[in-house]
Structure formats: structure tokens, C-alpha cells
C-alpha positions as CSV (number, residue, x, y, z in Angstrom):
1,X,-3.7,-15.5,32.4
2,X,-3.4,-16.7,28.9
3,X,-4.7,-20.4,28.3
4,X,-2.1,-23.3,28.1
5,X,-2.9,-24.0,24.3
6,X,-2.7,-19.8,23.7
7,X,1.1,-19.5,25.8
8,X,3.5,-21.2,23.3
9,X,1.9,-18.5,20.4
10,X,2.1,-15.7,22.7
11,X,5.8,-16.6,23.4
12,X,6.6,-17.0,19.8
13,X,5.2,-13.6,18.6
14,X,6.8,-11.7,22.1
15,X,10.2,-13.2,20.6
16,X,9.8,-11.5,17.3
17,X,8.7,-8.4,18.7
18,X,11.9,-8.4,21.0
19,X,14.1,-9.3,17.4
20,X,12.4,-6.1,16.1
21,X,14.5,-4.1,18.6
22,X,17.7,-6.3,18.4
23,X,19.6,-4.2,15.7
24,X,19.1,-0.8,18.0
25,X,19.2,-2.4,21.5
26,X,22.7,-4.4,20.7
27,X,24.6,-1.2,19.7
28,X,22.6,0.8,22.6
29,X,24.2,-1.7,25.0
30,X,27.7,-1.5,23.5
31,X,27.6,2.0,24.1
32,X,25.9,1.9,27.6
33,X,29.3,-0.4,28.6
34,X,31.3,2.6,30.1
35,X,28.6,3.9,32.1
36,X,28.4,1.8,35.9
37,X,26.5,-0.8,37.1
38,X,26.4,-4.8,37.3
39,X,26.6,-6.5,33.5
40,X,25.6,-9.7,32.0
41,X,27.8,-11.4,29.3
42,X,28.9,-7.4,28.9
43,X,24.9,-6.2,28.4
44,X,23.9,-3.8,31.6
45,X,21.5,-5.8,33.6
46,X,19.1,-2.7,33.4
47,X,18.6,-3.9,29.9
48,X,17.7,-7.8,30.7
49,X,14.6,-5.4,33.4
50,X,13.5,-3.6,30.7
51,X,13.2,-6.3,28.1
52,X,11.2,-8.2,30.8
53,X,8.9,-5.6,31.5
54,X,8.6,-5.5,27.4
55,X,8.3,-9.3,27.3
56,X,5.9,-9.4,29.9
57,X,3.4,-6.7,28.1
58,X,3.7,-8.5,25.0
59,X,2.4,-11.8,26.8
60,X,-0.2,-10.2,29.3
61,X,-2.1,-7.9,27.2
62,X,-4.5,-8.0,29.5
63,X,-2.6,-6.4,32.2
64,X,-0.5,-4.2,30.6
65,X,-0.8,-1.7,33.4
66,X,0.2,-3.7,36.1
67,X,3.2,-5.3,34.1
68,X,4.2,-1.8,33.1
69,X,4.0,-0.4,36.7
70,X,5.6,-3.4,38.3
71,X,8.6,-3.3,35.6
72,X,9.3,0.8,36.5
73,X,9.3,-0.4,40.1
74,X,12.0,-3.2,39.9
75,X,14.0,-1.2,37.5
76,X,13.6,2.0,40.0
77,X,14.8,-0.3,42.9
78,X,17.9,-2.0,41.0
79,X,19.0,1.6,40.0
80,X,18.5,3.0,43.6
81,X,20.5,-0.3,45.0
82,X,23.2,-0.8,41.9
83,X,23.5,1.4,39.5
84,X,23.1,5.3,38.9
85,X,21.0,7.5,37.1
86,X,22.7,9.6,34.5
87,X,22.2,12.3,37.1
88,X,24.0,10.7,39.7
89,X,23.3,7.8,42.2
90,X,20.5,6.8,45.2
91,X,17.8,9.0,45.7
92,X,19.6,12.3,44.5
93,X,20.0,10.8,41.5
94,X,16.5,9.5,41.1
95,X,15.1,13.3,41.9
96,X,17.3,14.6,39.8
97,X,16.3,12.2,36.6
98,X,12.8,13.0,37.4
99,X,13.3,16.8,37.4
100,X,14.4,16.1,34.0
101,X,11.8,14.3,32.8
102,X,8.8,15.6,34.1
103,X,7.9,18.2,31.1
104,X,8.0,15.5,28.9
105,X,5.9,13.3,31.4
106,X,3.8,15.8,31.9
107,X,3.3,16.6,28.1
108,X,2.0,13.7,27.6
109,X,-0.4,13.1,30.2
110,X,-2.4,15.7,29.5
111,X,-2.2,14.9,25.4
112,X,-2.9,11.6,26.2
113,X,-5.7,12.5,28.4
114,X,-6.8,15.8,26.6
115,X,-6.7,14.3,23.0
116,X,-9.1,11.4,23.8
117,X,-11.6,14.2,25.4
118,X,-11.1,15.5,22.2
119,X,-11.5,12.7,19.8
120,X,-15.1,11.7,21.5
121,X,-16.0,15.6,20.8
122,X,-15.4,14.9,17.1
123,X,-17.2,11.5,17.1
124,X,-20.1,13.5,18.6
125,X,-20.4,15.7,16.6
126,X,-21.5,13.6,14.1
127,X,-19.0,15.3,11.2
128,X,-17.4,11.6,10.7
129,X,-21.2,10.0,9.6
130,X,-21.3,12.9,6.4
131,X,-17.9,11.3,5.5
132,X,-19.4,8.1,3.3
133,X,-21.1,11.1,1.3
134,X,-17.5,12.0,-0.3
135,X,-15.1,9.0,0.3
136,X,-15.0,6.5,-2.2
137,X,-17.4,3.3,-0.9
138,X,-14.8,0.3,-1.8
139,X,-11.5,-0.2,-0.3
140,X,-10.4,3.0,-1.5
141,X,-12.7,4.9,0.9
142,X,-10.3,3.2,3.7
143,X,-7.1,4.4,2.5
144,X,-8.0,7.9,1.7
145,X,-8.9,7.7,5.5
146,X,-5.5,7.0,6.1
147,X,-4.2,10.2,3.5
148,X,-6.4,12.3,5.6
149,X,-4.6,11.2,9.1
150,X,-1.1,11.7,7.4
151,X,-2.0,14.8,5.9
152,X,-3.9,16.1,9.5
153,X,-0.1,15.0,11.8
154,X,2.0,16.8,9.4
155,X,0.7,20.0,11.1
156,X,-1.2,18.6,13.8
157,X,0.3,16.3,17.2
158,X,0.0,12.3,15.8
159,X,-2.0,11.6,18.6
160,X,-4.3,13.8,17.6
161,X,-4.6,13.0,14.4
162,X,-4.4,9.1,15.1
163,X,-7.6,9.6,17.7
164,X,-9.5,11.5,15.0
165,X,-8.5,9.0,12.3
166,X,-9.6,6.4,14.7
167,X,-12.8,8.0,15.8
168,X,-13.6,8.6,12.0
169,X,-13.3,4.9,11.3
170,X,-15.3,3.9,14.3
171,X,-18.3,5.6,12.7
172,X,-17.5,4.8,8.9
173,X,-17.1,1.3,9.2
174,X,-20.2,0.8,12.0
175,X,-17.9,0.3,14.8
176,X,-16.1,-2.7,13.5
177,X,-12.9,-1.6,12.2
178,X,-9.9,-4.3,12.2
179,X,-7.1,-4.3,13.9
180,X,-4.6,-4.4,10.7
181,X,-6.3,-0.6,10.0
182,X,-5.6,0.2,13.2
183,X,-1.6,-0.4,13.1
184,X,-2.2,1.5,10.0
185,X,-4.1,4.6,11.2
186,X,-0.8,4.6,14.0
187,X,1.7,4.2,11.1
188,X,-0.3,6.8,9.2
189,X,-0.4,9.5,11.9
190,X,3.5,8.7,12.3
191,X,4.4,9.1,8.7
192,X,2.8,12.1,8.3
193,X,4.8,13.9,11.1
194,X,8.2,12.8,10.1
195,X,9.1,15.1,7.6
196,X,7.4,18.3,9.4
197,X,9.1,20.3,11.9
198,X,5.6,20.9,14.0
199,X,4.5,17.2,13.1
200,X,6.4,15.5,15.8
201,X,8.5,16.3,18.7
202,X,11.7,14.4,17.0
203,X,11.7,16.7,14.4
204,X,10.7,19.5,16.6
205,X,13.8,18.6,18.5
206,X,16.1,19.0,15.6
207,X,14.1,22.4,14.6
208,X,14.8,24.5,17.7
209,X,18.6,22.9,18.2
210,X,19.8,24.6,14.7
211,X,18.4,21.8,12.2
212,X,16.4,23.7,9.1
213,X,13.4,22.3,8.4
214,X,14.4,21.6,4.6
215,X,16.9,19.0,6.6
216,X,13.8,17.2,7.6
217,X,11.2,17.5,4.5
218,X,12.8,14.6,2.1
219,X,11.6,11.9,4.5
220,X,8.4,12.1,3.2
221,X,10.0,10.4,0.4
222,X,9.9,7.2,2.7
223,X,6.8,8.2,4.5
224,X,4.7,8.7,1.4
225,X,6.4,4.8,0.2
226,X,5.7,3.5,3.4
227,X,1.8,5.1,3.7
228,X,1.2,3.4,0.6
229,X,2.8,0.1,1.1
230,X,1.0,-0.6,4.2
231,X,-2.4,1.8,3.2
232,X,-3.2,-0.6,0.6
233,X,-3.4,-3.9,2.5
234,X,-5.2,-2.5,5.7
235,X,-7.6,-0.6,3.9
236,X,-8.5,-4.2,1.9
237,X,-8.5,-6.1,5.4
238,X,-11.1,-3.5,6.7
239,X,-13.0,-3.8,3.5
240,X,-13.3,-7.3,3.9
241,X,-14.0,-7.0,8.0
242,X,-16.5,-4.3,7.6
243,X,-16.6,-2.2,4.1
244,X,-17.2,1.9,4.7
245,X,-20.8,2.9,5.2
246,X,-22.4,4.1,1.6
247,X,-24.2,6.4,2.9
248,X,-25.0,8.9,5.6
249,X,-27.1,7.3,8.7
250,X,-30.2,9.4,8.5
251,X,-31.0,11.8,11.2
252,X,-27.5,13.3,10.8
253,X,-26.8,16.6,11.8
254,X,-23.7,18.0,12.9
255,X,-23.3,19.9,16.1
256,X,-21.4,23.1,15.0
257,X,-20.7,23.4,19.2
258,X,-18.4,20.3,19.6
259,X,-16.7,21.1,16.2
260,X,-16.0,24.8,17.4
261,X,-14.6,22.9,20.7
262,X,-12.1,20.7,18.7
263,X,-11.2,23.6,16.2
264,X,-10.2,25.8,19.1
265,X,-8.3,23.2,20.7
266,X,-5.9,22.6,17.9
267,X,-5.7,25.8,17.4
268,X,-4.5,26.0,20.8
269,X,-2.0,23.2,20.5
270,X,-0.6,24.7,17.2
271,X,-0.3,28.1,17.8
272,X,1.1,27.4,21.5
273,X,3.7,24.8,19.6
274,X,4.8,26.9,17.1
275,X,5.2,30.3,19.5
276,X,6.7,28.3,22.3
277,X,9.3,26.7,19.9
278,X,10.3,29.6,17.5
279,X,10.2,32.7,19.6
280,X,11.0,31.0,23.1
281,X,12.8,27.8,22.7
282,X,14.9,28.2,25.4
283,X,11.7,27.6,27.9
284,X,10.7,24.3,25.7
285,X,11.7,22.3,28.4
286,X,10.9,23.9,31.2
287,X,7.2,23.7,31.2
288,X,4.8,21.3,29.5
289,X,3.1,24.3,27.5
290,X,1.5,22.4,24.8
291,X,-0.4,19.8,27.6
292,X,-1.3,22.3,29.6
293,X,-2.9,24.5,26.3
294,X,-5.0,21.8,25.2
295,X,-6.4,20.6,28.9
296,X,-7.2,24.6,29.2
297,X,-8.8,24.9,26.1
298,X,-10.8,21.7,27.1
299,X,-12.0,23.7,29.9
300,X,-12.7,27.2,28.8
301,X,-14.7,25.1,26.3
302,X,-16.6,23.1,28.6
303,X,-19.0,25.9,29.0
304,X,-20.0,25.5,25.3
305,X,-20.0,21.8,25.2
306,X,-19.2,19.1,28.0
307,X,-16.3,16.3,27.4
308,X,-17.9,13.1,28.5
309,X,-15.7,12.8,31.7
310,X,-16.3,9.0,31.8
311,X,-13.8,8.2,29.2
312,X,-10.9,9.9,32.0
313,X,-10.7,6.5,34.4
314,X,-10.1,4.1,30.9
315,X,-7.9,6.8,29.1
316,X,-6.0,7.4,32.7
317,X,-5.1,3.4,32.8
318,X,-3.6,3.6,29.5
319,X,-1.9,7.2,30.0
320,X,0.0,5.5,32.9
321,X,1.3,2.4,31.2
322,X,2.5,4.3,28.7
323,X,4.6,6.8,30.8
324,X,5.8,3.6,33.1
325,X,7.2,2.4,29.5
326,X,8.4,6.1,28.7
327,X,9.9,6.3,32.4
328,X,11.4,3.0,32.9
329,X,13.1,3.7,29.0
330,X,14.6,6.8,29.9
331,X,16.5,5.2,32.7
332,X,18.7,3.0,30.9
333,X,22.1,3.4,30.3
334,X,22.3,4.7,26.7
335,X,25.2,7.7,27.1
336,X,25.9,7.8,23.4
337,X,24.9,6.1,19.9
338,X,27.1,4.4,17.9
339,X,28.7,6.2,14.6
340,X,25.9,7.9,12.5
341,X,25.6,6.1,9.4
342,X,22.6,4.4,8.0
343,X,22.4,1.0,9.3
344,X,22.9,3.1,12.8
345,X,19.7,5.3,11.4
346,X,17.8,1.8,10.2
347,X,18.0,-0.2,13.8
348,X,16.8,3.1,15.7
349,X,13.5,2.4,13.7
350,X,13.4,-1.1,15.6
351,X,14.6,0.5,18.7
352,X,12.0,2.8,18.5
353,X,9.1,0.2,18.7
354,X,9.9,-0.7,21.9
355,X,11.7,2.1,23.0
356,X,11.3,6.3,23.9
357,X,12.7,8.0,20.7
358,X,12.8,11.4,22.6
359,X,16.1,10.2,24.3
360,X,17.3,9.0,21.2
361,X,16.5,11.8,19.2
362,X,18.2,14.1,22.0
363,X,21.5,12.0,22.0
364,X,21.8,11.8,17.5
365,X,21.5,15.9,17.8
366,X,24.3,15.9,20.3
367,X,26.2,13.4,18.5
368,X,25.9,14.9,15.0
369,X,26.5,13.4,11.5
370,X,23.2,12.5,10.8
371,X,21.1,12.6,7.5
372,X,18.3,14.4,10.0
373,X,15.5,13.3,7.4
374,X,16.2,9.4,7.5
375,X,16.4,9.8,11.3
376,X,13.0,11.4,11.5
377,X,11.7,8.9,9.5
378,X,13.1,5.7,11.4
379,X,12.6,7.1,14.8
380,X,9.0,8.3,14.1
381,X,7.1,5.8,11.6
382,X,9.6,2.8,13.8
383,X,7.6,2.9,16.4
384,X,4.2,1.6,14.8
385,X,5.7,-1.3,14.4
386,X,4.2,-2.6,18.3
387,X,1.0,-1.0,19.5
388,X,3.0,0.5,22.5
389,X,6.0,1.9,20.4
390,X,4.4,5.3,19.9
391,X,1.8,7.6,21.6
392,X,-0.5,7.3,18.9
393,X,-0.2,3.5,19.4
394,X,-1.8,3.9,22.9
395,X,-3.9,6.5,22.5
396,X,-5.5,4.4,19.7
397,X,-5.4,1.6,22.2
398,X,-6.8,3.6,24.2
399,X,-10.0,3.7,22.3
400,X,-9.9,-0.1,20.9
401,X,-8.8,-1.6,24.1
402,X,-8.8,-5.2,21.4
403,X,-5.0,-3.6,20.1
404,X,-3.7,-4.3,23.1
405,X,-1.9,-7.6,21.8
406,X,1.5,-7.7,20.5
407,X,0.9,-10.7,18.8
408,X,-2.7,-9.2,16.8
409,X,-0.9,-6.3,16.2
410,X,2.3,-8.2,14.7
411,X,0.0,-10.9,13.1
412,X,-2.3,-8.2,11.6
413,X,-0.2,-5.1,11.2
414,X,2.3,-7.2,9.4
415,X,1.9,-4.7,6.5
416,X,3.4,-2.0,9.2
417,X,7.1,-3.8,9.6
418,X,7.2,-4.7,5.6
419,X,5.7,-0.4,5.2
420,X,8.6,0.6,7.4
421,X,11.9,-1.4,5.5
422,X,10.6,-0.7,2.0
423,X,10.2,3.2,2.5
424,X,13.9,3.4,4.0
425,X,15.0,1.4,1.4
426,X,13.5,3.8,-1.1
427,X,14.8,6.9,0.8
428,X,17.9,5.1,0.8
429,X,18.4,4.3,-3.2
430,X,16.7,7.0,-4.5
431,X,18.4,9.8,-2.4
432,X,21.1,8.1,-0.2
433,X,22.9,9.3,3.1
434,X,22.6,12.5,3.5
435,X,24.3,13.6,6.7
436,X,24.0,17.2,7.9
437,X,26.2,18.0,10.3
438,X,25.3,21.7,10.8
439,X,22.9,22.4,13.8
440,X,24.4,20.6,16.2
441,X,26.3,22.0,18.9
442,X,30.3,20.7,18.9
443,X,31.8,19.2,21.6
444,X,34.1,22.1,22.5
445,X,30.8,24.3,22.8
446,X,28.6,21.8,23.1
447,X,24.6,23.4,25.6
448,X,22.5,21.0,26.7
449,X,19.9,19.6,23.9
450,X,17.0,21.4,23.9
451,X,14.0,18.9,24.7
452,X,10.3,20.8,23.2
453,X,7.1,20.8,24.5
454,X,6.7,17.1,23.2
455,X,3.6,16.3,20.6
456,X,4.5,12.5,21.1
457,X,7.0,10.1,21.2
């Protein structure tokens, strides 16, 4: 329970994160209007749950699960009682929502739980202590950290690349790493995926339903801005928390065993991503194939080297309160998005920090008219703005339990938020609104969206 002197803080900083989302959320409930249910002042009353549940994370940190688990349940009820699922009402409708949802749930349980096997694998194996041999030993050493994770998401799942980020700087920087450079590692992992068809799941989305990859590329152009803008100042906070080790600890030597395991499970997760999504898209959603390829690599592998199965009960709270968040999101009312344009674009990014962007992404394809690169951008790097706005956010949390704060993640990842505006401005001025149309199914013709094998939200 926070402390009476601690509360009026905690309130402040949970009211900034909730302005974050306002642009998104206010034209998300003018367009949920026509779609049933009980309203307040014309807002769907599903919306005044969820930002509870949000409010309450942001002021409990230290029961995140609970708040999570206890907002899915009201929200479940009030839907069941008042107001139906987009698949219809009562408990049909609440099967039927799940049955839709469970690939992606399941997707990212076992990344969630798989990847953080896999991170502790990496940290073991002792390649992260030879890294003060080549990385520069000032504050540059810290933000070539951060290159390296937006260079590994651009082909690899941002979780992964965000839990190998983090488990590089837990051993570079003695175990001290600050929580600015954490927001940063998440925002880092996030950029790097947003302009690469196999770096995300948005833009994986927008691959198998028609969009061309060259649609997607240019918002690197406000990824690469943004890596920079926030790099810079998180790598000088962690210099001054804790500067990079100068040297190798001695007694190093690296265990060629736990690199082969974490080499073959990538493997794995690309070559399963990239074979699911090209040559069988159609089955993308029908199957979490990219989970389950990276829990059975895990376990083929075992017989070479042992995960530490201690981390599972820790990883398995945080895994859940993330898909309460992802669950409880994917039941609100949001039929449609207001008019593509850019400042439509811009307040997804907010959206996206408190909200699932698979759902959004899913209804812009459907809806058309959008420069596909800005959205990948917004949608992807928005949600490291809030330590729960992402995958990589949680699975980072996962492993620095200390993150868990909206208001330490605001106060110190305020380099995050400035990171974010900046590169869409840049993106914006430099190669304006581009909107690509083609790829998108017309109304007349229109199949459902295909939803991949999601690397993360």
C-alpha cells in the first residue's frame, strides 16, 4: 500500500500516464459509440473499467498482478451482464472472443515464458562479460548496447532482443543498470522492429495482408531519430549510475553449450516466422507456431544444457498480468478507427502505451489509407512509453522487477516520450504522409485480417 506522503506523487504521475493515451483513447471511444452497451457522458462504460484497471497498475506497482487479474474479471462480468463481445453476447459471445484470441494469447505466453529461459542461457554463458573488451568504456559503451538491441529486433522477436539487451547490461554494468536504460533498452528493441516485416508482429500483420515490405522500411527514418534522441541520455544516466565494466572479470570463459542452445532457438523462431508467414499465411492464426517453436527448441535443447526452471514461477506472474492487460484490451468496443491521416497515426502511438496494438494494427489494415511506415512506427516504439505498453516492457520487467513503476519509468524514461514525438516529427517533415492504400482488402471484398504468429505486441 503506498505510504500517505508517496500517494498524492503516485496519483500525479498515473494522471500523466492516462494523458499519454488521451489523443487515441478519445477518437477510439467516438468510434466504439455505435456498438451496444451502457455509456457515460457518450464514452462506453467498458472504457471508464479499463482505465481503472490501468490507473490502478500505475498506483500499485507492487501488485500489478492482482490489479491486472481483478480488472479482466470486472470487465468480463460487466460484458457478460451489459454489453457484448464483438462476437456476440453472454457466454457465447465470451467463447467465441476467446477462440479468437487464443493464438495470440498463446503466442505470447510461451515467448514471454520461453524468451526469459532464454535470456538467463545467454547471461550464463558468460558471452555478455567478453563485451567491455570491444565496447567503448564511457557512456558510449551504453549506447552502442542499445544499436546492438535495435539492430538484433529488426530480424529477431523485441522480446528477445530486449531480454538479451537486458541480460547484457546486467553483466556490463555489475548488476546495477538504471531504470532510464531500461525504458531505453524497451524503446530500442521496439524501434528496431518497426520498419522490418519479421521485426514485429504489426508489421508482420501488414506483410501477409498484401502490404510490401518497402511500405514499411522508411520508418526507420523515425526509429533511427528516436534511438538516438533517447540512446544518448539513458546511456549518460547509466554512466553516471554505474559506468560499463573496463574490463573482462577474470576467469571468463564462455560456455559454447548455452550459446549453441540460444543460437538454435532463434533459429527456430526465425525460420518458423518467416515459413509460417510467407508460404502459409493463411494458418498464421490458427496456431501459435512461433511459441510453440521456441518452447520446443528449449526442450530438445535441455539435453545439452538445462534452463534454470526457477525463473518459470517469477516470469509466469508477469506473463499473466500482461495477457490480463492484453485480454481485458481486446474486449473493448473499438469497431473502427477514425479517418487515416497523421494525427490519427500520431495518437495510436499514445494509445499504444497503454493499449494492445495487435487490434489496432488489425483494424488500420482493414480500414486502409494509411502511410503503413508511420503506423509501424507509432504503434510499435508508442508503447515504451509505460513499462506495460509493450512485451518487451514486461519481459524486461520481468527481469528488473524495480521497472515495475509507472511513475520511475515516466520520471526516468522521460527521454522515451520526448524519443517518440521528435522521430515522428522528423518522419513527418522530412518525408510526409505517405498513405498506401494497396494491400488492403476493399470493403466490397473485404476477408477477415489475417492475425500472424505474433513476435509481440
Amino acid at each position: 500500500m503506498p505510504s500517505p506522503k508517496s500517494l498524492p506523487q503516485r496519483v500525479l504521475l498515473a494522471s500523466l500516464a492516462a494523458a499519454f493515451a488521451a489523443p487515441g483513447l478519445a477518437g477510439a471511444a467516438e468510434a466504439a459509440r455505435a456498438s451496444g452497451g451502457p455509456e457515460l457522458a457518450g464514452i462506453p462504460v467498458d472504457f471508464f473499467l479499463f482505465g481503472l484497471t490501468l490507473l490502478g497498475v500505475a498506483l500499485f506497482h507492487h501488485k500489478t498482478l492482482q490489479v491486472a487479474a481483478t480488472g479482466l474479471g470486472v470487465i468480463t462480468i460487466y460484458k457478460l451482464l451489459f454489453a457484448p463481445f464483438a462476437t456476440g453476447a453472454g457466454l457465447a459471445g465470451l467463447a467465441g472472443h476467446l477462440h479468437h484470441e487464443w493464438v495470440v494469447l498463446a503466442n505470447l505466453f510461451c515467448l514471454l515464458m520461453g524468451f526469459g529461459l532464454l535470456a538467463d542461457h545467454f547471461e550464463q554463458s558468460e558471452v555478455p562479460k567478453v563485451l567491455p573488451r570491444y565496447l567503448p568504456d564511457d557512456w558510449k559503451g551504453a549506447f552502442v548496447l542499445l544499436v546492438m538491441v535495435f539492430v538484433l529486433s529488426s530480424f529477431l522477436d523485441n522480446i528477445a532482443a530486449a531480454l538479451i539487451g537486458g541480460a547484457m547490461a546486467h553483466t556490463v554494468f555489475n548488476k546495477k543498470v538504471h531504470i532510464g536504460y531500461l525504458a531505453a533498452i524497451v524503446a530500442a528493441s521496439n524501434a528496431g522492429g518497426s520498419g522490418s516485416v519479421v521485426g514485429d508482429t504489426t508489421t508482420t500483420m501488414m506483410w501477409i495482408n498484401g502490404i510490401a515490405p518497402s511500405a514499411v522500411v522508411h520508418a526507420y527514418a523515425a526509429a533511427i531519430v528516436a534511438l538516438v534522441v533517447c540512446g544518448i541520455p539513458a546511456a549518460l544516466q547509466q554512466h553516471k549510475h554505474s559506468p560499463i565494466l573496463r574490463e573482462p572479470p577474470g576467469g571468463t570463459h564462455i560456455d559454447w553449450g548455452r550459446v549453441t542452445v540460444v543460437a538454435v532457438t532463434l533459429a527456430a523462431a526465425i525460420i518458423v516466422n518467416v515459413f509460417v508467414n510467407v508460404q502459409h499465411p493463411e494458418l498464421a492464426d490458427a496456431f501459435p507456431f512461433i511459441g510453440v517453436a521456441v518452447v520446443a527448441a528449449l526442450l530438445v535443447m535441455a539435453a545439452l544444457r538445462r534452463p534454470n526452471w526457477k525463473l518459470l514461477p517469477e516470469s509466469l506472474k508477469g506473463t499473466l498480468f500482461l495477457l490480463s492487460l492484453v485480454t481485458a484490451a481486446t474486449m473493448m468496443p473499438v469497431e473502427r478507427l477514425p479517418g487515416a491521416s497523421w494525427q490519427t497515426a500520431f495518437g495510436l502511438g499514445f494509445l499504444s502505451s497503454v493499449f494492445d496494438n495487435i487490434p489496432l494494427t488489425a483494424l488500420a489494415i482493414a480500414q486502409g489509407g494509411y502511410d503503413w511506415g508511420m503506423l509501424a512506427y507509432t504503434v510499435g516504439f508508442g508503447g515504451s512509453m509505460i513499462w506495460f505498453g509493450s512485451s518487451a516492457g514486461v519481459a524486461i520487467s520481468n527481469m528488473y522487477p524495480e521497472a515495475k513503476s509507472v511513475g520511475r519509468w515516466l520520471r526516468h524514461g522521460w527521454h522515451v516520450t520526448v524519443a517518440y514525438i521528435l522521430g515522428f516529427f522528423v518522419l513527418l517533415l522530412t518525408l510526409g504522409w505517405q498513405p498506401t492504400p494497396e494491400g488492403h482488402p476493399t470493403p466490397a471484398d473485404a476477408p477477415a485480417v489475417v492475425t500472424p504468429a505474433p513476435t509481440a505486441p
